[in-house]
Structures are given as structure tokens and as C-alpha cells.
C-alpha positions as a printed NumPy array, in Angstrom:
array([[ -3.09 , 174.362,  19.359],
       [ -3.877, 175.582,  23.103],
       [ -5.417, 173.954,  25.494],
       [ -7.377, 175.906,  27.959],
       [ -4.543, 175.361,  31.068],
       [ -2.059, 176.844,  28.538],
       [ -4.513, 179.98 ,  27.727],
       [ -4.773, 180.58 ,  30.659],
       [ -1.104, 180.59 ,  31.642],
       [ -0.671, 183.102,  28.748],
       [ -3.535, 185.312,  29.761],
       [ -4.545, 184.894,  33.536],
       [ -8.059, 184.66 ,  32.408],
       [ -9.243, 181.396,  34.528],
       [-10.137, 177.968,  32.608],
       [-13.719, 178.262,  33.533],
       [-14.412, 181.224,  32.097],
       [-12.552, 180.523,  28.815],
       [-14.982, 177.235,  28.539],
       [-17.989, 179.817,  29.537],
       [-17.018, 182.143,  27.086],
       [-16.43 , 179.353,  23.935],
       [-19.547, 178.259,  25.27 ],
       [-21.637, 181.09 ,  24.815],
       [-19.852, 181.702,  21.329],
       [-21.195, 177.724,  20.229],
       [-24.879, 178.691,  21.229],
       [-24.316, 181.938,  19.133],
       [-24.1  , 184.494,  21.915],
       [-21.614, 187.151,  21.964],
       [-19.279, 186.845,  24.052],
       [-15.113, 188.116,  24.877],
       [-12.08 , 186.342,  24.775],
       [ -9.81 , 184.526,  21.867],
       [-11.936, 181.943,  19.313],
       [-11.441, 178.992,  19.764],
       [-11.309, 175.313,  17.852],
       [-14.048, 173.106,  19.096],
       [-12.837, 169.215,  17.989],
       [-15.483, 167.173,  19.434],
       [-18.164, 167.734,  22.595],
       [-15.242, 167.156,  25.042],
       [-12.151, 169.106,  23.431],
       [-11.534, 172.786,  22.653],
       [ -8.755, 174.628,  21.697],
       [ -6.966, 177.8  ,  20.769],
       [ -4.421, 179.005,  18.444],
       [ -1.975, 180.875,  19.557],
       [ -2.775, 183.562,  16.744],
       [ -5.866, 184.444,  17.842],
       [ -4.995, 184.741,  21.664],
       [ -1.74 , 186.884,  20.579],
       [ -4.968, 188.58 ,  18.613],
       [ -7.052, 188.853,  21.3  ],
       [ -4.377, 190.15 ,  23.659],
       [ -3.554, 192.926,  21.253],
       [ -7.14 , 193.943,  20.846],
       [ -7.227, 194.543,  24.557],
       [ -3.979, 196.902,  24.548],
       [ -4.783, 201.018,  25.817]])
């Protein structure tokens, strides 16, 4: 399990806009980046499956 600091050490992305994005994903909205683990109203985080998932979907 990732925490947000360590996603975005992996991917560059900043922590903000990881806990935007897993955000918008809780209130059903679409939205990029790797799914994440919500484990209570304070804590999120990521496996490292789907962020090696996530960074492979965004190969060219």
C-alpha cells in the first residue's frame, strides 16, 4: 500500500491532485489517475499494481 507522497515520487503527479482525483472518483465522477484504497475519511491509498497499471495505460 502507497501513500500519496510515495505516488507521487513514482509518478510526478503532485499529492493534491492525486487526493482531487480519488476525490472526484468517491463522489462518482470520472476522473484520471491510479484507484485507489480509501480506509477511513482521513486515509487513502494505492497499490502499487494499479499505479504500475495506470502508468502503462498512459504509454505512446
Amino acid at each position: 500500500m502507497l501513500t500519496a507522497e510515495e505516488v507521487h515520487g513514482m509518478t510526478g503527479v503532485p499529492v493534491s491532485t492525486l487526493h482531487d482525483w480519488a476525490a472526484k472518483r468517491e463522489r462518482g465522477i470520472d476522473a484520471p489517475g491510479p484507484h485507489h484504497i480509501r480506509l477511513s475519511n482521513r486515509h487513502r491509498r494505492w497499490t502499487r499494481r494499479d499505479v504500475d497499471q495506470w502508468i502503462e495505460s498512459a504509454r505512446i
